[in-house]
N, C-alpha and C positions, 0 to 999 in steps of 0.2 A: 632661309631660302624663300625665295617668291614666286617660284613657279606653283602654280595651282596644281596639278598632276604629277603627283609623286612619281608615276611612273618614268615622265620624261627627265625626271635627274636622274634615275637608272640608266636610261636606254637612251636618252638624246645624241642624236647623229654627232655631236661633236665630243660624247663620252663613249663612243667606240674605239678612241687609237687606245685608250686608257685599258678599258675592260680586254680589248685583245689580248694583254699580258699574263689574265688571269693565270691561276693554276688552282686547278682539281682540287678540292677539300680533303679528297681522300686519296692522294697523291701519292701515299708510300715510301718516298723517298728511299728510304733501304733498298727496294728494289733498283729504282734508279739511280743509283751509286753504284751498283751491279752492271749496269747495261748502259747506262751513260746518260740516262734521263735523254730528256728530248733529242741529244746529239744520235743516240742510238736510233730514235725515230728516221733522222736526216740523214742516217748512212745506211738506214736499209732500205730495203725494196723490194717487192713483190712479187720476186720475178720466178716466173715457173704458175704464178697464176692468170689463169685464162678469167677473163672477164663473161662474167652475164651477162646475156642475154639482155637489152635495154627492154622497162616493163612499158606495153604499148596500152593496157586495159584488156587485155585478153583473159581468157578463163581462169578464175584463181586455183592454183596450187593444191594441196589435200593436205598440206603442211606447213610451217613457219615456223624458226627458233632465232632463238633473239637471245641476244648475250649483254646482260645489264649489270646495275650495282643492286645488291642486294635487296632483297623486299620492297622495289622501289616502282610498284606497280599496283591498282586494287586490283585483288581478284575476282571482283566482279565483273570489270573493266576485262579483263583476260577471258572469263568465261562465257561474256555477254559478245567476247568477238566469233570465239568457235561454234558459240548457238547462233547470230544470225548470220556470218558469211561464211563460216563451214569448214576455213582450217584449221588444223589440230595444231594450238600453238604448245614451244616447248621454251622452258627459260632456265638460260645457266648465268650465273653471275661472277664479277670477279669485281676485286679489290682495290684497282687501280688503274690511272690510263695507260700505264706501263703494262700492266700484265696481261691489259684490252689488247695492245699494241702486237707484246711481246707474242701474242695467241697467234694474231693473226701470222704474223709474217712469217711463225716459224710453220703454219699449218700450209705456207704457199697454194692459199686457194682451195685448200681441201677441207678446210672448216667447216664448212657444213652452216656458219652461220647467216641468216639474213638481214636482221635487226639488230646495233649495237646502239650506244651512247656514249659519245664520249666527250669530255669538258672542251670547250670553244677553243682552248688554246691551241692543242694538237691536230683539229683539223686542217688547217691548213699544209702541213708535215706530211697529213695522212693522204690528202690528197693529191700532192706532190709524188705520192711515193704506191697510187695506185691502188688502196685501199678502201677507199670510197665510192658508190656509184652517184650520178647524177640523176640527182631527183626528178620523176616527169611530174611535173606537178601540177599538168592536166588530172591527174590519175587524184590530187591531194586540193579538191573544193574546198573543204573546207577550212583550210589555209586563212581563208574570208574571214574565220572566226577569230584569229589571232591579234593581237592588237601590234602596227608595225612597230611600235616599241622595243617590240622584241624581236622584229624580225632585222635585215640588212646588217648584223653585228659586224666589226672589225674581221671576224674569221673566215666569212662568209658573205660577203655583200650583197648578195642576191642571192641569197639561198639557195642555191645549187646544190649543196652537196648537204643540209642541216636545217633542225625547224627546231628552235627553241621546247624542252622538254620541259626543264623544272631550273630555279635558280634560286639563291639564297646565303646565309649569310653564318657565324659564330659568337658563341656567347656560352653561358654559363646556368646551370639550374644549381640549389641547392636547397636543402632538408629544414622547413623553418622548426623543425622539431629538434633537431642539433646546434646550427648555428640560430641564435636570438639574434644577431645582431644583422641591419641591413646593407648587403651587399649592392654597389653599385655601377664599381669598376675591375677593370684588369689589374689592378691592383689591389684592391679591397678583397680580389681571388687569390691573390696569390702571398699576399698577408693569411689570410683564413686558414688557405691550404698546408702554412707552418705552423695554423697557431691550434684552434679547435677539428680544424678538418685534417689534421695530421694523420695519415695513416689512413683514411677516408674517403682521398680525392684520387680522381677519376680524370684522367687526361685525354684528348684525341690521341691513336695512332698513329699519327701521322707528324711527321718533323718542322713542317711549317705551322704548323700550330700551334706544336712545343716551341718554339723560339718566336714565336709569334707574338704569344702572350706577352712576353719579356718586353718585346720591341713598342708592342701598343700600350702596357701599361706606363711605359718610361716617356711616350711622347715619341721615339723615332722610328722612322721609317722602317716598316720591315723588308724592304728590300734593298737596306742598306750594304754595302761593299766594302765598309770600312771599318778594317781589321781590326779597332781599335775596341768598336760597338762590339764587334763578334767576338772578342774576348770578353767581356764583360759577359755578354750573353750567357756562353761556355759557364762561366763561372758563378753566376746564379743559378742556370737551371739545372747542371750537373750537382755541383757542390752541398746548393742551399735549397732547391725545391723539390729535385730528384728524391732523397732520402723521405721524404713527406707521401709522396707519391704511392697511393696503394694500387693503381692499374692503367693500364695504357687501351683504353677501347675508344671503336671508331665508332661502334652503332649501341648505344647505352639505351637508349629509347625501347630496344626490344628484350633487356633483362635488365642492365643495374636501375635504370628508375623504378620500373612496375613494379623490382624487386628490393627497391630500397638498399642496394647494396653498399653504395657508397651515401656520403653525407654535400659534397663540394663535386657537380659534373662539368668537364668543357663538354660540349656540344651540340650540333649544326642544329638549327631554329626546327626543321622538320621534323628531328628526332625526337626534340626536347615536346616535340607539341605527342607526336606519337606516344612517348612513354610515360608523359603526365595525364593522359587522355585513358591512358591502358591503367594505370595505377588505383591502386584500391582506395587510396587518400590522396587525390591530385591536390588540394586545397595544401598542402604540406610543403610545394613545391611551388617556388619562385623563380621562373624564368629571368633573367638576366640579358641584353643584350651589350655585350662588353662595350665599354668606352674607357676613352677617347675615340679610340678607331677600334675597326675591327674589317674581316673581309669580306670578298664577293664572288660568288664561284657561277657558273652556269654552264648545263648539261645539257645534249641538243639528240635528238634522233636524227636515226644516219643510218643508210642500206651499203652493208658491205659490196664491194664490186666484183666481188665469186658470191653473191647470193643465190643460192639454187633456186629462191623462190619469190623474184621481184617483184610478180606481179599481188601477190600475198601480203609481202613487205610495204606493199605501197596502200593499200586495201588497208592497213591495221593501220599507221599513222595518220591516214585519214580517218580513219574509225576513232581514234581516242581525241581526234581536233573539235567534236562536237563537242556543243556547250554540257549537255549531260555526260557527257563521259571525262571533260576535262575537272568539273563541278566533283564528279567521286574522287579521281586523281589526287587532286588537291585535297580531299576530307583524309583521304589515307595517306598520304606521304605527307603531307605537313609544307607544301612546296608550291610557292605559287607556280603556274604551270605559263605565264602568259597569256590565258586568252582575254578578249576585249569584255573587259563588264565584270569580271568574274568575280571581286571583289565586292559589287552589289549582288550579284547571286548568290554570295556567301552568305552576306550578311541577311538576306533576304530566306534562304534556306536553316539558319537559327546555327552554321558550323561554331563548334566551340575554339577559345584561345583563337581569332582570327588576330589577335596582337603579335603571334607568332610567325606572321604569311604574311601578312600585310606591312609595309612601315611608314611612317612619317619622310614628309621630305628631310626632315632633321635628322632622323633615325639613317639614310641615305646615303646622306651625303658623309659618317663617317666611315661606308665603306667602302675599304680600298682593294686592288686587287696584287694580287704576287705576282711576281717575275721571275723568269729562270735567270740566272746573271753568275758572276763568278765564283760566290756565295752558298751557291746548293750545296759543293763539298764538306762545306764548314757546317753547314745544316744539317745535315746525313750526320756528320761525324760528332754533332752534340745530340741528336736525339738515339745516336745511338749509348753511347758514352752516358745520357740519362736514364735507358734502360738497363743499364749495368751497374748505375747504382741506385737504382732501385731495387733491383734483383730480381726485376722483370727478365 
């Protein structure tokens, strides 16, 4: 690649219709096979909830609650917002953009939430469907700080309703103290996982990533439709990698790494940097980032539109856009956050594994994004079908 600015083969205007397709890293499927995945999104509505108050800059609130993914905030950042602006923030988290979704619509406005996150794909659905408020973003200066890179995406063109949160990518850690030999590919993972990491490996929860792997170590597309791929699939990773498989976790970075539970991990670049950073012997631990391909997910802040507490809501996303607060963001979740520079302030600041947050244009350009298409059924019905024989 010859673009100088790795950033702009992420986010270049003309790699927006692409990334729009994304899907959530921690997607769940299972549930959405329940609910109808995004169709469920496009058939429901919000109705019965009364919309917020739109936030003008007027006096903030005494409170704010925010409904995120899991640990996916510093707490300093959280406590440094109730010491200088004064609301008492509260955070509940959940699992999925489905169970983000399925909260809201069945709370019809009573939710109580102000702050959520949800992956780039779904906002648009959400916004269609009343769930979203429109950003004042008089209220959000420092916006200034972000680098446009990340801002005008596919889902969002003008950010109206979304501000780039955190984004990032999939790969693999494993134990140099078990496997010798040097892993490099989606393959060389899932070779390993039959052979020494038997019984030891450590999978995402999630179903697009269990068939994922399959799809990128073989060279084809994972968002492929064609039945022929998807039996193949079924039949590797039920048959021949499932039984290998000793757990199905989405967030390894806050027990199986530190804990050394398994020997062979899949997981997201943030965690793998969190849980080798947490570990008592990081040096043991060889991050991976899967090739040939692998994928590209991104998370954005978004004020519900029954927010009790707009003007709060608006107040903390501007709060975390400063370069010091985006600087911690990123040292704790492992996630570039988007803003402009912040990669020289890392490096600048001495953060460790910044090969984990940062990538090469090369490293880039192998990642791809997912697609909902006719295929999710078949998806759902092999990652489930692999937790039953594995005896998960």
């Amino acid at each position: 690649m010859a673009d100088e600015n790795p950033l702009r083969i992420l986010a270049s205007r003309a790699a927006a219709p692409r990334i729009v397709s994304e899907l959530s890293r921690r997607r769940f499927l299972s549930l959405s096979a329940i609910v109808g995945g995004t169709a469920f999104l496009a058939a429901c509505s919000a109705g019965g909830a009364k919309p917020a108050p739109a936030a003008t800059g007027g006096k903030l609130e005494g409170s704010l609650s925010m409904y995120s993914w899991g640990d996916y905030d510093a707490p300093e950042v959280l406590k440094d917002f109730t010491k200088t602006l004064g609301p008492k923030l509260t955070v509940d988290s959940f699992g999925s953009n489905e169970e983000l979704i399925a909260k809201l619509v069945a709370a019809k406005g009573t939710g109580g939430y102000d702050i959520i996150v949800p992956t780039g794909v779904y906002i648009p659905q959400m916004v269609k469907n009343n769930l979203l408020m429109k950003l004042n973003k008089d209220l959000i200066p420092n916006l200034e700080h972000m680098d446009p890179a990340y801002l005008g995406r596919g889902w969002d063109p003008k950010n109206e309703y979304s501000i780039c949160k955190a984004w990032g990518t999939t790969g693999f850690v494993y134990d140099k103290t078990v496997i010798t030999r040097d892993l490099k590919t989606w393959s060389d993972f899932l070779d390993c996982a039959q052979k020494e990491a038997s019984g030891k490996t450590s999978v995402l929860d999630d179903p697009a990533e269990i068939t994922g792997m399959y799809y990128w170590a073989n060279g084809i597309d994972w968002n492929t439709e064609d039945d022929a791929e998807i039996d193949k699939c079924e039949d590797f990773i039920v048959n021949t990698l499932a039984p290998h498989i000793a757990a199905f976790d989405s967030y390894p970075g806050s027990g199986a790494i530190p804990q050394s539970s398994h020997a062979l991990i899949e997981v997201w670049n943030g965690d793998a940097r969190q849980g080798i950073t947490n570990s008592d012997n990081p040096d043991k631990w060889q991050w991976v980032l899967g090739s040939p391909t692998t994928e590209l997910w991104m998370d954005n802040w978004a004020i519900c539109s029954t927010a009790p507490h707009p003007e709060a809501a608006h107040a903390f996303i501007n709060f975390v856009l400063t370069p010091e607060n985006a600087i911690k963001e990123l040292d704790y979740i492992g996630y570039h956050t988007g803003e402009k520079d912040i990669q020289a302030t890392a490096e600048k600041a001495g953060l460790k594994m910044l090969d984990l947050v940062f990538f090469t244009p090369e490293q880039l350009a192998t990642m791809k994004d997912g697609e909902v298409n006719k295929a999710q059924t078949r998806t759902v019905d092999i990652y489930n079908k692999a937790k039953a024989a594995a005896g998960a």
